[in-house]
N, CA, C and O atoms as a DFTB+ gen file, in Angstrom:
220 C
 N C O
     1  1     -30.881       0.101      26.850
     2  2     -30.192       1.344      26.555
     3  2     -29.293       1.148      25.334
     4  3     -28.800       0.043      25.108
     5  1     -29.077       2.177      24.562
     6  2     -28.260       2.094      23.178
     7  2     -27.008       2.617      23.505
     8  3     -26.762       3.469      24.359
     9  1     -25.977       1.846      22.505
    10  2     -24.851       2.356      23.471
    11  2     -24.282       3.682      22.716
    12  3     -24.827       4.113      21.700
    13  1     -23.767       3.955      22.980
    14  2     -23.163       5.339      22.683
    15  2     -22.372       5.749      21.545
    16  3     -21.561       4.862      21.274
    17  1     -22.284       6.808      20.722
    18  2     -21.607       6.898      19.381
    19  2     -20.336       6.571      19.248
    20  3     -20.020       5.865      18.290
    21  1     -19.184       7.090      20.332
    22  2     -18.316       7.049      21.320
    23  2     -17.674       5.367      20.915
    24  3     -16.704       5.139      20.193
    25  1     -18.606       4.268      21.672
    26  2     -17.987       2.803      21.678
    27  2     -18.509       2.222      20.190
    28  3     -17.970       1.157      19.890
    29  1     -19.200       2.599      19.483
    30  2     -19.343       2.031      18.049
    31  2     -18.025       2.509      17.473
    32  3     -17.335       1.551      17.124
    33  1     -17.383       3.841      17.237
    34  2     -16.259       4.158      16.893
    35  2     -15.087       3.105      17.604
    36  3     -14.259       2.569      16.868
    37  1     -15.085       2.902      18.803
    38  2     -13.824       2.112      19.329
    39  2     -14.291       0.393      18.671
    40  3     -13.436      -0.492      18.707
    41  1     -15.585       0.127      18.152
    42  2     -15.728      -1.347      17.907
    43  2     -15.147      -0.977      16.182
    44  3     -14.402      -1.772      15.609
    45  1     -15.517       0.042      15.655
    46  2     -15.456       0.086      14.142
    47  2     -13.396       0.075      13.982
    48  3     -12.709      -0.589      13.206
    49  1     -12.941       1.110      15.082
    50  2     -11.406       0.976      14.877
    51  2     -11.006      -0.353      15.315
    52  3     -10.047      -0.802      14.686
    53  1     -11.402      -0.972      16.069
    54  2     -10.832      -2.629      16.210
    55  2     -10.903      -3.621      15.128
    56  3     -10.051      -4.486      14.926
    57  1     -12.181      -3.404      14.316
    58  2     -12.315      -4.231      13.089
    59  2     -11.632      -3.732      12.014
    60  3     -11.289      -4.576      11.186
    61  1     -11.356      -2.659      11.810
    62  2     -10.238      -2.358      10.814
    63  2      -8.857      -2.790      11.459
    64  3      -7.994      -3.330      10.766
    65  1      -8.722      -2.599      12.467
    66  2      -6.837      -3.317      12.599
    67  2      -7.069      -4.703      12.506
    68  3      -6.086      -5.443      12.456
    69  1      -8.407      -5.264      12.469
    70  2      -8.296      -6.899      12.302
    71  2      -8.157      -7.145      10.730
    72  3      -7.515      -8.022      10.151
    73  1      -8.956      -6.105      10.199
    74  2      -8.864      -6.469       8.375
    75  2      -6.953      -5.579       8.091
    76  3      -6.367      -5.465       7.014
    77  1      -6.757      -5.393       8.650
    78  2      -5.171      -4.719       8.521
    79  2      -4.152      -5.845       8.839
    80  3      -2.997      -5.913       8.417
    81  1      -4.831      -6.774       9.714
    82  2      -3.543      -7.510      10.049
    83  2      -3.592      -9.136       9.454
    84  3      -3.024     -10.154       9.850
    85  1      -4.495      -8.894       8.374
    86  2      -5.100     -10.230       7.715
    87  2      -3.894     -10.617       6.577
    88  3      -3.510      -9.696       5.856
    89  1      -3.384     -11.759       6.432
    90  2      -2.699     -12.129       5.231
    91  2      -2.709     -11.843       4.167
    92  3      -1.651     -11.741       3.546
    93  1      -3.706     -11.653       3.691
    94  2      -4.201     -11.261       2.083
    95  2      -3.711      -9.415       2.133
    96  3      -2.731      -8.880       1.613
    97  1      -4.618      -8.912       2.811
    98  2      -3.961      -7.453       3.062
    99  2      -2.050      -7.298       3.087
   100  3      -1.268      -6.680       2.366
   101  1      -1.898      -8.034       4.074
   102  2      -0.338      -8.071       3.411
   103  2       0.570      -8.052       2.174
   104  3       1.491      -7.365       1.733
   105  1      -0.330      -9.440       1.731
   106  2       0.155      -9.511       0.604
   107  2       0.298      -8.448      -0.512
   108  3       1.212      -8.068      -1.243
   109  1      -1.284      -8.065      -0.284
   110  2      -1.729      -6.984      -0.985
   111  2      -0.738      -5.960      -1.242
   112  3      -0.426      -5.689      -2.401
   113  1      -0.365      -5.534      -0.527
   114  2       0.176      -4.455       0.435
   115  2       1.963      -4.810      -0.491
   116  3       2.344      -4.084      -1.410
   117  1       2.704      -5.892      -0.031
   118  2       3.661      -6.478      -0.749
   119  2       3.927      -6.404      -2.190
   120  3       4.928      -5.999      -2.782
   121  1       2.560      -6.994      -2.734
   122  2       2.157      -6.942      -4.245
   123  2       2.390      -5.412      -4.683
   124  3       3.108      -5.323      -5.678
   125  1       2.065      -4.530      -4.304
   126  2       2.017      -3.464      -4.690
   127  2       3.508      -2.281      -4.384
   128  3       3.990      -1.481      -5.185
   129  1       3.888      -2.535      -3.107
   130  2       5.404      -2.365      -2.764
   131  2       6.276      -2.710      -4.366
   132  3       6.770      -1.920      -5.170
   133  1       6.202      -4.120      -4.379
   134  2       7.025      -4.533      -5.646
   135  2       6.732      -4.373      -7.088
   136  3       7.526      -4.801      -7.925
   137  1       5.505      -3.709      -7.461
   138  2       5.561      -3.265      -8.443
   139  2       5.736      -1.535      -8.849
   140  3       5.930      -1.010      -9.945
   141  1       5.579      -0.930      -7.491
   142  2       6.199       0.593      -7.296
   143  2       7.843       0.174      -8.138
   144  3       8.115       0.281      -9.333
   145  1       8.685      -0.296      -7.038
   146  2       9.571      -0.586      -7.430
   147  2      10.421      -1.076      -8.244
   148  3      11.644      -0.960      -8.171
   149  1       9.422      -1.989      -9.547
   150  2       9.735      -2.320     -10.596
   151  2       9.121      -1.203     -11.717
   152  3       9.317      -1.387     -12.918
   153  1       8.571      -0.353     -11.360
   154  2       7.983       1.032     -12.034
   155  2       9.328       1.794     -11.895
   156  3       9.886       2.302     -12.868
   157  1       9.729       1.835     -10.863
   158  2      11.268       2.810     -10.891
   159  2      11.961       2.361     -11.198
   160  3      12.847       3.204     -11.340
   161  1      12.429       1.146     -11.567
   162  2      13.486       1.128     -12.213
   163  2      13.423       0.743     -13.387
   164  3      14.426       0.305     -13.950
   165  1      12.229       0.829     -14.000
   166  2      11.864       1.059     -15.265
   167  2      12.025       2.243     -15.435
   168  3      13.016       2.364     -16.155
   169  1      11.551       3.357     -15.142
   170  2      11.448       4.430     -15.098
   171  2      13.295       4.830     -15.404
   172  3      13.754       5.254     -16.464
   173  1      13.968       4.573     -14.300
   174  2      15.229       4.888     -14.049
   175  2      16.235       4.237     -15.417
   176  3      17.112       4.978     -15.864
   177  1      16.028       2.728     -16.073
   178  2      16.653       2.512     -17.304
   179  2      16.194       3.877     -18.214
   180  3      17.048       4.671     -18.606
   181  1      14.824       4.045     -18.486
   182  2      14.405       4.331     -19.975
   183  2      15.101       5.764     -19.874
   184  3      15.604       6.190     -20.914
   185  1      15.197       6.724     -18.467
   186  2      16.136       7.842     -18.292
   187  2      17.676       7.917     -18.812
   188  3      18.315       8.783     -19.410
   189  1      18.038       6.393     -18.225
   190  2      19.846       5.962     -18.492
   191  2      19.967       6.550     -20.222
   192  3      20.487       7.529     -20.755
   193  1      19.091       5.223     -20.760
   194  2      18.841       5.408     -22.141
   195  2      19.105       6.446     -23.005
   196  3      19.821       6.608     -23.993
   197  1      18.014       7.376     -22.100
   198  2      18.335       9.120     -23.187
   199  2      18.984       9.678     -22.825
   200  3      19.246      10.686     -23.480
   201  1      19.666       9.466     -21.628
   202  2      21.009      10.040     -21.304
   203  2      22.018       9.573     -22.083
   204  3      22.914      10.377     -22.340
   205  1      22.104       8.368     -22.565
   206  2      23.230       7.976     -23.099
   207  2      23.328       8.231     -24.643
   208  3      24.255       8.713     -25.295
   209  1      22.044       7.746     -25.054
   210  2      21.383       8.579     -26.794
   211  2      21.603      10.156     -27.117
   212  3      21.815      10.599     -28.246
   213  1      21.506      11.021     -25.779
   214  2      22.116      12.254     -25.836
   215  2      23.576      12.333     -25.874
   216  3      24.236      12.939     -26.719
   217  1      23.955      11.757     -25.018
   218  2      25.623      12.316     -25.149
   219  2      26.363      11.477     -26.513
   220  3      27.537      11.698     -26.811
């Protein structure tokens, strides 16, 4: 008997929280956190800047 559409979905969501909870994904995940954040406050100097070039 074939099993059902039903438990392939519950095997397919288990293997994604295993590739979710893998080191590299973290990192990944980290890596990208910290360069958001070095985007804003890039972002946030080059603003200071023309604020201050304006006044």
């Amino acid at each position: 008997m074939t099993p059902c559409p039903i438990s392939r979905s519950v095997e397919v969501a288990h293997d994604a929280d295993a590739v979710a909870a893998t080191v590299s994904y973290r990192e990944l995940i980290e890596r990208l956190q910290r360069r958001i954040r070095e985007s804003q406050a890039r972002a946030a100097r080059a603003l200071n800047t023309e604020l201050i070039t304006l006044y």
